[in-house]
C-alpha positions in Angstrom: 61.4 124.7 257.3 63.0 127.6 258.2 66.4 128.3 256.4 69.5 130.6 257.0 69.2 132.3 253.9 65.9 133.4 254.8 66.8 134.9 258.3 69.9 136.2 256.8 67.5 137.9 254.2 65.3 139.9 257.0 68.5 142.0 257.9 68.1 143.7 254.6 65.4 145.2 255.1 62.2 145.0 257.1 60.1 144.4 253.7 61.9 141.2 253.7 61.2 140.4 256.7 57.4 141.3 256.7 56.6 139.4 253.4 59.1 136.4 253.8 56.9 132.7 255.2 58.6 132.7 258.3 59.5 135.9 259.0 56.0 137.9 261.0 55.7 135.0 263.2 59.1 135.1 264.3 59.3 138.7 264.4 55.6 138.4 266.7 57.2 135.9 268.7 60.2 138.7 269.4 57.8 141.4 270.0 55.5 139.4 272.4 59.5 139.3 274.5 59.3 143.2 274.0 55.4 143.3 275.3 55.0 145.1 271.8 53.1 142.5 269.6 49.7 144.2 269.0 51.8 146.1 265.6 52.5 143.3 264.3 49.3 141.4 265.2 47.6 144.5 263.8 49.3 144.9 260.5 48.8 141.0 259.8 45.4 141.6 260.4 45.0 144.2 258.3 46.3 141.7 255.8 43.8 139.5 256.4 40.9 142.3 256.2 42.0 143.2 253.1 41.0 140.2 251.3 37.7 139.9 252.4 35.0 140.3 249.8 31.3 139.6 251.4 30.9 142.9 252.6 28.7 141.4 255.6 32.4 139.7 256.9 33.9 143.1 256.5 31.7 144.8 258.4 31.9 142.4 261.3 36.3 142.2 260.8 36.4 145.6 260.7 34.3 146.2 264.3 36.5 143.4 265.9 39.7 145.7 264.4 38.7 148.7 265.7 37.5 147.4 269.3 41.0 145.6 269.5 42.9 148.2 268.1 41.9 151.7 267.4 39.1 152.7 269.9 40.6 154.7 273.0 41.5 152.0 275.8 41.3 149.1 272.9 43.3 145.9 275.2 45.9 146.2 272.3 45.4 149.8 271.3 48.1 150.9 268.8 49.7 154.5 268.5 47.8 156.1 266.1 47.1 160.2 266.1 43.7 161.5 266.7 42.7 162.0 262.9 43.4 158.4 261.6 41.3 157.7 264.3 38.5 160.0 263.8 38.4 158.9 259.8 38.5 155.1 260.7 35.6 155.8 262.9 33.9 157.7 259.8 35.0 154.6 257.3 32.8 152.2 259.8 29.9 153.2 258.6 30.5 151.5 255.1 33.9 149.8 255.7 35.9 149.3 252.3 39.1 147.1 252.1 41.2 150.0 252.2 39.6 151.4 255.5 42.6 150.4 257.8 45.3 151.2 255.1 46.4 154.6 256.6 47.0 153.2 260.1 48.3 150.3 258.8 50.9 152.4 256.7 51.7 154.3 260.1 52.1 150.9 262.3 54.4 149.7 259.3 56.4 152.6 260.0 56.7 152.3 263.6 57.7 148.9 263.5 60.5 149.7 260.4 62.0 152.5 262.6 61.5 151.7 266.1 61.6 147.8 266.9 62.7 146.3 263.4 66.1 147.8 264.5 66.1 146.2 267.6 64.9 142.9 266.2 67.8 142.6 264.4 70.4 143.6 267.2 68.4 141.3 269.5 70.2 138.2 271.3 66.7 136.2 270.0 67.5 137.3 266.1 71.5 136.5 267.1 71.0 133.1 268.4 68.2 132.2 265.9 70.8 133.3 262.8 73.8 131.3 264.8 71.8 128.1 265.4 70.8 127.7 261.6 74.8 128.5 261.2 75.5 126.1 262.8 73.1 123.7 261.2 74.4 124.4 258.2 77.7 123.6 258.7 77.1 120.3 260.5 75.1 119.0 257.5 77.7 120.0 255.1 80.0 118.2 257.3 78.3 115.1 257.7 
């Protein structure tokens, strides 16, 4: 279950927010409101492709990433420049685990500068962080 101190924890910083249980889903759910989710949804992936070990499976996660993702026109393309790009396409070939790790480093930054921010002035992060407020002090009242 989802507890203040947790929330309350994502406003220090967004490395909090990024490895708490609770916290990418919520922060997806706010960028799906922002029509910005494919950063987050790309970075968790990334997540995921990182612990894959039959090399067959990598092959075939990394092809989906990069059709989803990366490749010019991709349905949730993310703002990457041209060489990340251009190496990523040379790393399909023989896809290692760390394939993805400079974009994913870039998206990290994007979504630490850019919507983290605004995640945490949002009226979705307010009212989230006043309801469990407001949880809490009715069961310490009752």
């Amino acid at each position: 279950r989802l507890s203040l101190e947790e929330v309350l924890q994502w406003s220090q910083s967004f490395e909090k927010l990024i490895t708490s249980k609770y916290g990418p889903m919520i922060y997806q759910t706010y960028l799906e409101t922002e029509h910005s989710e494919e950063n987050i949804k790309f970075w968790l992936a990334c997540e995921a492709y990182k612990k894959i070990t039959s090399q067959r499976k990598r092959i075939s996660v990394a092809r989906k990433l990069f059709t989803n993702y990366i490749e010019s026109q991709a349905p949730n393309e993310i703002n990457i420049d041209n060489p990340v790009r251009k190496t990523i396409i040379r790393n399909l070939q023989e896809p290692t685990e760390s394939c993805f790790d400079e974009a994913q480093r870039i998206i990290y930054m994007h979504m630490e500068r850019d919507s983290y921010p605004r995640f945490l002035e949002s009226k979705f992060y307010q009212k989230l962080k006043h309801s469990l407020q407001t949880d809490t002090n009715n069961s310490t009242v009752n």
